[in-house]
C-alpha positions as CSV (number, residue, x, y, z in Angstrom):
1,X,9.7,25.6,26.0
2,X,7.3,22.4,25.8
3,X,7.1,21.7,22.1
4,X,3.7,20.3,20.5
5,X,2.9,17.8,18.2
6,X,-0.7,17.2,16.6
7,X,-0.8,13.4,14.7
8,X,-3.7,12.7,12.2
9,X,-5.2,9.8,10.9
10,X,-7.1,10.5,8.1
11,X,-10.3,8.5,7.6
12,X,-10.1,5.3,5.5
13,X,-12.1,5.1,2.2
14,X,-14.0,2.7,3.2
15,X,-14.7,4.2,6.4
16,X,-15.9,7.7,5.3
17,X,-18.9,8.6,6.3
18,X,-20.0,5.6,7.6
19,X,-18.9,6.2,11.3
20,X,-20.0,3.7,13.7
21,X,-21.4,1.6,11.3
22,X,-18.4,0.3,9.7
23,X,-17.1,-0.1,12.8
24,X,-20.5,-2.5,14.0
25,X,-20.9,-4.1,10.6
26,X,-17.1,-4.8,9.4
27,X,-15.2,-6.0,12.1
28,X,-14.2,-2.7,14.0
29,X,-11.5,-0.5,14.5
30,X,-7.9,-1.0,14.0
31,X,-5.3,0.5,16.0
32,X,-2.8,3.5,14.2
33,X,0.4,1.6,15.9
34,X,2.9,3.3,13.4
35,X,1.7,7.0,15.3
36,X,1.1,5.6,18.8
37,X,4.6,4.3,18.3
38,X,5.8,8.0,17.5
39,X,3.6,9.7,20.1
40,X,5.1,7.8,22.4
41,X,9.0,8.0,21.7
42,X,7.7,11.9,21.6
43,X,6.3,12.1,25.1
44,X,9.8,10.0,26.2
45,X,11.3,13.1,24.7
46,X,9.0,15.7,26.8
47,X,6.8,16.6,23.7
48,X,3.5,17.2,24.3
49,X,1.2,15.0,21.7
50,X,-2.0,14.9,20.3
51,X,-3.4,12.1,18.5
52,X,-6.4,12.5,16.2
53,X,-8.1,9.4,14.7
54,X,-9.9,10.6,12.0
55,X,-11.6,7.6,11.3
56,X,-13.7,7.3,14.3
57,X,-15.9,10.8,14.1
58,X,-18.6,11.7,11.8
59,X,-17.9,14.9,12.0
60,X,-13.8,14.7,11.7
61,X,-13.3,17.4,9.5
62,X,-14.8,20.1,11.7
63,X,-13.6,18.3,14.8
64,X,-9.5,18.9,13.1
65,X,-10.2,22.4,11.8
66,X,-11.9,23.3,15.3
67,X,-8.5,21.6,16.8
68,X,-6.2,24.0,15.0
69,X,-7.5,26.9,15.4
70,X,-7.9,26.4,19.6
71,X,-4.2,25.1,19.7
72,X,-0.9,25.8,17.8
73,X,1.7,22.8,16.7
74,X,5.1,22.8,16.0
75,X,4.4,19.9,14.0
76,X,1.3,18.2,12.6
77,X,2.1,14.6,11.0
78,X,-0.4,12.7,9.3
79,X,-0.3,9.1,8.3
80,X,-1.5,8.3,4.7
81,X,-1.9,4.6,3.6
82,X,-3.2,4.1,0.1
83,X,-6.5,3.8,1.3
84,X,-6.5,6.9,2.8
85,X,-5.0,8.8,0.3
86,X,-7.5,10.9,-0.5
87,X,-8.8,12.1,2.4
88,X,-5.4,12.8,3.6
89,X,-5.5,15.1,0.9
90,X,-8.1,17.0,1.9
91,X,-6.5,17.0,5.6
């Protein structure tokens, strides 16, 4: 049996409800290496990922809730930095 794994990254304080406009007016996006990293020793594995980047949808919360319910994970990590930490509560 193929196991899954969903990985979050929760949107950024700063970049809450600004979409692609903090993205166009502060320099962009950066990369979530420290889950790539584990999606990717996961897949070496046979686990089948799936990487959610919070931080680049408008919409993110009903994009994750509409994820879960379509799909079922063995295990859902999220990432929390302390700049996150408050929406990765709410996640």
């Amino acid at each position: 049996m193929t196991r899954k794994v969903l990985l979050v990254r929760p949107s950024s304080a700063t970049s809450l409800g600004f979409g692609n406009e903090y993205k166009k007016n502060l320099g962009g996006h950066e990369l979530e290496l420290g889950l790539l990293y584990i999606a990717s020793f996961l897949q070496s594995k046979d686990i089948e990922v799936s990487f959610l980047d919070m931080s680049l949808y408008n919409d993110a919360e009903r994009r994750l809730k509409e994820i879960l319910i379509k799909n079922i994970y063995d295990i859902v990590g999220i990432t929390a930095y302390t700049s996150f930490i408050h929406s990765a509560d709410r996640v």
